[in-house]
BAZA-149660 format. One record per residue (C-alpha): residue number from 1; residue in one letter; x negated, y negated, z negated. Coordinates in steps of 0.001 Angstrom, whole numbers, padded with zeros to 6 digits, always signed. Layout:
[node NUM,'a',[X,Y,Z]]
...
! end
This chain:
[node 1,'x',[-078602,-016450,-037628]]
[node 2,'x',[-077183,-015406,-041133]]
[node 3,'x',[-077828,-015921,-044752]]
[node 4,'x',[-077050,-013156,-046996]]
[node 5,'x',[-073948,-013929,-048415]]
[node 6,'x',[-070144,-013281,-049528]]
[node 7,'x',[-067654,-015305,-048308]]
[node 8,'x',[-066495,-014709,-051710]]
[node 9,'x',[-069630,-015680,-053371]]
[node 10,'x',[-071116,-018872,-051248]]
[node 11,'x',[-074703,-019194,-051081]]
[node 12,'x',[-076621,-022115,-052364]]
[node 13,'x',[-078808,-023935,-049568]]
[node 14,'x',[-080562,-024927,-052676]]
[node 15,'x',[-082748,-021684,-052893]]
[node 16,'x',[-081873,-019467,-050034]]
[node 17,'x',[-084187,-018944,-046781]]
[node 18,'x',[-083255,-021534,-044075]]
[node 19,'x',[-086274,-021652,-041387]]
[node 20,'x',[-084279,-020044,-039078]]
[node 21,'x',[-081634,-022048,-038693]]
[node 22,'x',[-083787,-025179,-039063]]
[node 23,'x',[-085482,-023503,-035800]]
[node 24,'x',[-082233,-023076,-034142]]
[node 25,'x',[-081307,-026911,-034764]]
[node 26,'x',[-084571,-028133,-033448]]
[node 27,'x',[-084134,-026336,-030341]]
[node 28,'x',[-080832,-027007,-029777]]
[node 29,'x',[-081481,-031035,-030325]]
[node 30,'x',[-085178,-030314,-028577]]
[node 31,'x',[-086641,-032342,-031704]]
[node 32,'x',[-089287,-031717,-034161]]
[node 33,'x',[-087709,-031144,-037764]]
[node 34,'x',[-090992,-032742,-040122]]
[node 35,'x',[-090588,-029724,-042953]]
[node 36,'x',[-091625,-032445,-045327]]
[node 37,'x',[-088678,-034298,-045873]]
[node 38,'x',[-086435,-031743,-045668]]
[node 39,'x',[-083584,-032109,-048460]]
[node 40,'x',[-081516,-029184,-049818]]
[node 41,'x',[-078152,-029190,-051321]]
[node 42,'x',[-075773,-026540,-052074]]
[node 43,'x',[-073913,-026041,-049034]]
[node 44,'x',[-076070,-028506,-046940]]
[node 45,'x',[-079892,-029247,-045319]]
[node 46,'x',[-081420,-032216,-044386]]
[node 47,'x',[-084779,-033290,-042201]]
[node 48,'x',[-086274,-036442,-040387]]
[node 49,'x',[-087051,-035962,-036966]]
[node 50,'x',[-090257,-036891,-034821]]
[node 51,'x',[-087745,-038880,-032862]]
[node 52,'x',[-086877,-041261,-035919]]
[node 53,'x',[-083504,-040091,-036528]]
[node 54,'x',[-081826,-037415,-039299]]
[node 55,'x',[-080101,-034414,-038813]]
[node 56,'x',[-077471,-032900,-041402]]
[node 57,'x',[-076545,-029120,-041060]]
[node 58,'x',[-073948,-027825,-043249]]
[node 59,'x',[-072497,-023910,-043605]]
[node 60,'x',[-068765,-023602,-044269]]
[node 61,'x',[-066359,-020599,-044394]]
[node 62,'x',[-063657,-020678,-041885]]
[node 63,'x',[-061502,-020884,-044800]]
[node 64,'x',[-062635,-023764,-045945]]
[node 65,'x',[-062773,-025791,-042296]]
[node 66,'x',[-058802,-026202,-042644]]
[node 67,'x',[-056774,-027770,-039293]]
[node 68,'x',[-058074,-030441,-039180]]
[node 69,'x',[-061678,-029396,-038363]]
[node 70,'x',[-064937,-030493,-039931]]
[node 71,'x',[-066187,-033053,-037883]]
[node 72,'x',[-065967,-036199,-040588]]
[node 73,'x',[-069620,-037420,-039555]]
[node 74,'x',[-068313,-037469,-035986]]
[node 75,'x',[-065080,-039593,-036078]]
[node 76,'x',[-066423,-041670,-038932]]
[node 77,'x',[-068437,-043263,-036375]]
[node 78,'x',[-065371,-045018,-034974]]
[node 79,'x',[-064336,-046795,-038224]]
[node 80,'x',[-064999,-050580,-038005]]
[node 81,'x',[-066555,-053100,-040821]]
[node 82,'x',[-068115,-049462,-042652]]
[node 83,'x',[-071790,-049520,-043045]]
[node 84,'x',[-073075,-046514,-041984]]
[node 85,'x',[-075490,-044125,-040445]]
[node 86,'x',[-074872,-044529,-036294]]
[node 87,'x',[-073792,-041251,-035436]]
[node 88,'x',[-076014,-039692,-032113]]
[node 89,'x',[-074423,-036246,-031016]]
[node 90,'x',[-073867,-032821,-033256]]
[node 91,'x',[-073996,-029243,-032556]]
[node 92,'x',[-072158,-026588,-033594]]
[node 93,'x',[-071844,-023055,-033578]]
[node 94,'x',[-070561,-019753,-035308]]
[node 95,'x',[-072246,-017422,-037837]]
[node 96,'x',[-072873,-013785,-035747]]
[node 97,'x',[-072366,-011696,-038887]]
[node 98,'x',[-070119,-013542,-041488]]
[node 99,'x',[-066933,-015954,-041583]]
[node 100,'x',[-068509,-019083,-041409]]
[node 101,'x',[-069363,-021822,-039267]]
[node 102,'x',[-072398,-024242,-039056]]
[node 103,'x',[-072689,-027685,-037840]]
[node 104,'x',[-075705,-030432,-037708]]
[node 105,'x',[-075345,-033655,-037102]]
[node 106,'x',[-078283,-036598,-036041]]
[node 107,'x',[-077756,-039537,-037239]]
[node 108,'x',[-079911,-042953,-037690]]
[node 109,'x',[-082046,-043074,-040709]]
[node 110,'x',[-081045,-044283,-043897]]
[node 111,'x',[-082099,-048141,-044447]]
[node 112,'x',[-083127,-047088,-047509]]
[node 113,'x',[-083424,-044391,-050638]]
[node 114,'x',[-080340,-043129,-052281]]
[node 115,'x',[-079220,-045468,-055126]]
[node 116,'x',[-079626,-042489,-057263]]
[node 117,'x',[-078248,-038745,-058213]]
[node 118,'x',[-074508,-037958,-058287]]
[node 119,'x',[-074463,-039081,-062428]]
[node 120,'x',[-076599,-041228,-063235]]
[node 121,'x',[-078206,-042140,-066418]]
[node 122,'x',[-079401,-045595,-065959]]
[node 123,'x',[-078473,-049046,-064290]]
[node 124,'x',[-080225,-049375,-060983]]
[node 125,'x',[-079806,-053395,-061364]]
[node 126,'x',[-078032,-053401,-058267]]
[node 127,'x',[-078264,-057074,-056220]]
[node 128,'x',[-075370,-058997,-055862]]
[node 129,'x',[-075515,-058920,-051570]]
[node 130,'x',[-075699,-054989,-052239]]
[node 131,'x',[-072284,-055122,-053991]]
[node 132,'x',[-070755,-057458,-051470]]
[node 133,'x',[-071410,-054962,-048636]]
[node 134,'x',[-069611,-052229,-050580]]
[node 135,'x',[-066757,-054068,-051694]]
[node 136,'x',[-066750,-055002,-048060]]
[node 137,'x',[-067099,-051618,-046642]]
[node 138,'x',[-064520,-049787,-049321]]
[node 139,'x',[-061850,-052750,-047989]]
[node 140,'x',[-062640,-052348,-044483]]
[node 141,'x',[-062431,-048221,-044586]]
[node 142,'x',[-058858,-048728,-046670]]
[node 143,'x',[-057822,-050896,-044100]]
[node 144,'x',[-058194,-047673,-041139]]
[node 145,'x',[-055480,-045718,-040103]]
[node 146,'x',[-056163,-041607,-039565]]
[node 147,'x',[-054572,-038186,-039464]]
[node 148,'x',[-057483,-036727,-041819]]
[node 149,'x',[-057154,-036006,-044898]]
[node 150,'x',[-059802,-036181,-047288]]
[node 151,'x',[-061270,-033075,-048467]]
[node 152,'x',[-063676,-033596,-050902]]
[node 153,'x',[-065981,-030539,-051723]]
[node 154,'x',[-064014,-028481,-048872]]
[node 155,'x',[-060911,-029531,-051198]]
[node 156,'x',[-057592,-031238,-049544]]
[node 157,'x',[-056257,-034291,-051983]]
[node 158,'x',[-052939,-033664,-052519]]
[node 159,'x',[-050423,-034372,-054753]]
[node 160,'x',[-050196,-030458,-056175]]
[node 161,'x',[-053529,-030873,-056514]]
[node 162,'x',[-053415,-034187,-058788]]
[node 163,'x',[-050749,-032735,-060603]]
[node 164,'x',[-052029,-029382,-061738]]
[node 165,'x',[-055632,-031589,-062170]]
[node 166,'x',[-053759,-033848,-064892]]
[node 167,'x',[-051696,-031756,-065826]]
[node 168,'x',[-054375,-029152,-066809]]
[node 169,'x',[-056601,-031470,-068271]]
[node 170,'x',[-054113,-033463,-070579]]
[node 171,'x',[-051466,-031355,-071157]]
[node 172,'x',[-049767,-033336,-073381]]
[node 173,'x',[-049518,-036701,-071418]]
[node 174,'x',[-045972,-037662,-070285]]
[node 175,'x',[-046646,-039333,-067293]]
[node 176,'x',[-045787,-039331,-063981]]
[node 177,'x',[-048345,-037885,-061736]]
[node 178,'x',[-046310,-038979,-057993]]
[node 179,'x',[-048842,-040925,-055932]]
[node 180,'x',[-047035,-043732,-054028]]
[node 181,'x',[-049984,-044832,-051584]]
[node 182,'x',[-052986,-043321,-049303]]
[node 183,'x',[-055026,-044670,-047512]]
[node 184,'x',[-058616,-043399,-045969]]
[node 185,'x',[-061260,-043121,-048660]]
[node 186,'x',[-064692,-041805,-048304]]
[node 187,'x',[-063710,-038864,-050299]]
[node 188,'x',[-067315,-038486,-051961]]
[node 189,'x',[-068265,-041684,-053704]]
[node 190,'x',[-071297,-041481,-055718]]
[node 191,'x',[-074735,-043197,-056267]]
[node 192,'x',[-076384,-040455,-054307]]
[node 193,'x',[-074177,-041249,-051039]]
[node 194,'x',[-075576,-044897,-051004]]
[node 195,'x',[-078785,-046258,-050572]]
[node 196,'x',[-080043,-049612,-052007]]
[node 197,'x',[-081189,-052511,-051819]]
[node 198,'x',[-079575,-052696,-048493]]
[node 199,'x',[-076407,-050992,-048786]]
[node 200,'x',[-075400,-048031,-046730]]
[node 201,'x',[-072499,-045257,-047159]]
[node 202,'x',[-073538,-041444,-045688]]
[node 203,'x',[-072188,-037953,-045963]]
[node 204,'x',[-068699,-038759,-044276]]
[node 205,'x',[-067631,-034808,-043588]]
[node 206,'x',[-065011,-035221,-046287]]
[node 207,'x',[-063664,-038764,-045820]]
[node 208,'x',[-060058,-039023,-045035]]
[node 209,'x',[-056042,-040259,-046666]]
[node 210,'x',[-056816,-040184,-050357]]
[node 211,'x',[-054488,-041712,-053035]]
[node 212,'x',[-055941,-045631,-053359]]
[node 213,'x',[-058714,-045855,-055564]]
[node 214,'x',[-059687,-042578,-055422]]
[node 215,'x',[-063456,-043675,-054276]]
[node 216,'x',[-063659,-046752,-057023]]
[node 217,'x',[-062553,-043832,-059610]]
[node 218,'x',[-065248,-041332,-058306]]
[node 219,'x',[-067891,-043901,-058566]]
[node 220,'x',[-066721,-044762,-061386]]
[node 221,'x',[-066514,-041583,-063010]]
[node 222,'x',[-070041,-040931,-061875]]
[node 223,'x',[-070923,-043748,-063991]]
[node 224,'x',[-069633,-043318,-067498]]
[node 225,'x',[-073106,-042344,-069066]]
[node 226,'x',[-073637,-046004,-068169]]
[node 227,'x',[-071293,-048379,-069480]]
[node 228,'x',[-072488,-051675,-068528]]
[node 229,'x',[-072400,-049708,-064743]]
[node 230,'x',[-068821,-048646,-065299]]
[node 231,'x',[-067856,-051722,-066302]]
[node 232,'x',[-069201,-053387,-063125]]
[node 233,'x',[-067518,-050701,-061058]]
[node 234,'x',[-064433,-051615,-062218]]
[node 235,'x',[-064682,-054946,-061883]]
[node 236,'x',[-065760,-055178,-058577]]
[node 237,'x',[-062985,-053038,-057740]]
[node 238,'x',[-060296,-053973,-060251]]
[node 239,'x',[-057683,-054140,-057496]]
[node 240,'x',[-057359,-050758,-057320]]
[node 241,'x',[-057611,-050241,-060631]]
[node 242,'x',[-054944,-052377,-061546]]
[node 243,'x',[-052286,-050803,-059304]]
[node 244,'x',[-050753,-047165,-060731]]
[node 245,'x',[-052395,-045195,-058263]]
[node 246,'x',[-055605,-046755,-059533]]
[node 247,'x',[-054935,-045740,-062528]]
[node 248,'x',[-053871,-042381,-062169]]
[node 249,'x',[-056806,-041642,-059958]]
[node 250,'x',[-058997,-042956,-062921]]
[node 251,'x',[-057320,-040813,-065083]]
[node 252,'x',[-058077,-037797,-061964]]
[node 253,'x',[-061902,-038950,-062659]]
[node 254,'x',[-061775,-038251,-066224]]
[node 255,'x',[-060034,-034807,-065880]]
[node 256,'x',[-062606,-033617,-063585]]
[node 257,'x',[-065041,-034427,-066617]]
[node 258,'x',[-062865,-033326,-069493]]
[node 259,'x',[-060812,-030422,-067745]]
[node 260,'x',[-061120,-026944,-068181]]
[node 261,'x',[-064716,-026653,-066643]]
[node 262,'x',[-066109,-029718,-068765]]
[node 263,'x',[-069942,-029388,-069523]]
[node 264,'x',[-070660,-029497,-072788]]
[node 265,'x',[-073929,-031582,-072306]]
[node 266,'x',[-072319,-034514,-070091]]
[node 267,'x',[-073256,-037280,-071478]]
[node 268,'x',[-069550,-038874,-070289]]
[node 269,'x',[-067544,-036861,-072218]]
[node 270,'x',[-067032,-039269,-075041]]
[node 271,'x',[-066783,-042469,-072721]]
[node 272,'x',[-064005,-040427,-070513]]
[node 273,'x',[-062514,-039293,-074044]]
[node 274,'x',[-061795,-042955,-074604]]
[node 275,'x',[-061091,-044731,-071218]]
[node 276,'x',[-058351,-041336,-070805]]
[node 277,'x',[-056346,-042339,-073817]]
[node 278,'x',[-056371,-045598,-072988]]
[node 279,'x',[-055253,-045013,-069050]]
[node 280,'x',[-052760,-042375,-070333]]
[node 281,'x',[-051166,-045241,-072634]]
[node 282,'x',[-051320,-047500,-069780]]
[node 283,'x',[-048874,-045343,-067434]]
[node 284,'x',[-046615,-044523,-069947]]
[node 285,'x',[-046329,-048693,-071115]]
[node 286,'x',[-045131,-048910,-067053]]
! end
């Protein structure tokens, strides 16, 4: 049950063969897996079942599965006042040939279709109950206590890793980079982890203690091509943009858009240009 791959060069679920282990999953889960709505992503696969439900299978290396495990889907379901998928069992099991692990998990459907891709490039005209249940949802999952930490794309949040982040992308800011607050976050905020019009938040295998506001910057960031979108985002989540680590977490979202790997064709690059100078001039004003 392998994929030809590296563990130095990760494969992309995108393109490479997968039957097989959409066989093993329906066994295992004794389900049907309709092949029509099956969704790939990079390091993940998605189907409906004939039972009404959804399964998610993911491959990770066992370096990238850390102490604290990878089962975010699993003990997400315990969070209270979060609107999300209801979590039904998982199963899990160990690559035979290289150093990686894969896990699927069944879940509820979705109440709906994603809001959109991770950046989008127009307003989805979102209702106003839709942004009540976030802002209720991103309160309720700050309010949480856990041991996890949030790992978003297989990455811990730290505070080396905010550092070097700003610190590579705006070299010549003086300011000071020391997060003072965590709390749980979602880890992987953007408008293709929520559906609308009724409001739903998925893909919780990342979630975990992030500085605050790092979820309102993500979405935010994810937004930028918009403005009238990014505008709304912050508004409707202004208090954590208004405290420092607000800030310096929207300052994190620009750097992952104006940082060393910056695409020359994103169509936020000037809009990050702008909101970093003005966040940067911000922390140093205290």
């Amino acid at each position: 049950m392998t994929l030809p791959a590296s563990p130095t060069h990760p494969v992309d679920l995108r393109v490479e063969p997968v039957d097989a282990v959409l066989d093993r999953v329906s066994r295992t889960f004794g389900v049907r897996l309709d092949r029509a709505t099956v969704v790939r992503k990079r390091r993940s696969v998605g189907a409906r079942t004939d039972r009404g439900t959804w399964v998610r299978i993911e491959r990770r290396g066992l370096d990238r599965i850390g102490v604290q495990g990878w089962n975010g889907t699993e003990l997400a379901a315990r969070l209270k006042g979060v609107v999300q998928p209801v979590w039904q069992g998982c199963v899990v099991w160990r690559d035979t040939v290289e150093p990686v692990m894969w896990r699927a998990d069944e879940t509820t459907l979705l109440p709906g279709a994603p809001v959109g891709t991770a950046i989008v490039s127009e307003d989805p005209h979102l209702p106003e109950e839709w942004w009540q249940a976030f802002n209720t949802t991103l309160d309720a999952l700050a309010a949480q206590t856990t041991i996890r930490l949030a790992t978003p794309d297989t990455e811990t949040v730290n505070q080396v890793l905010i550092t070097v982040a700003l610190r590579n992308a705006f070299p010549h800011a003086d300011v000071d980079t020391t997060v003072t607050r965590w709390v749980p976050a979602h880890a992987d905020l953007n408008w293709a982890n929520m559906t609308a019009p009724a409001f739903c938040l998925f893909d919780w295998e990342d979630w975990g203690n992030a500085p605050q506001g790092l979820d309102a910057a993500s979405l935010w960031g994810s937004s930028l091509a918009v403005p009238a979108l990014a505008d709304r985002v912050w508004q409707e989540r202004r208090g954590d943009f208004e405290s420092r680590d607000g800030k310096l977490m929207a300052l994190f979202a620009c750097s992952k858009i104006l940082g060393p790997h910056a695409h020359p064709q994103d169509p936020r690059l000037d809009a990050a240009r702008r909101m970093a100078e003005q966040i940067i001039a911000d922390l140093q004003a205290g």
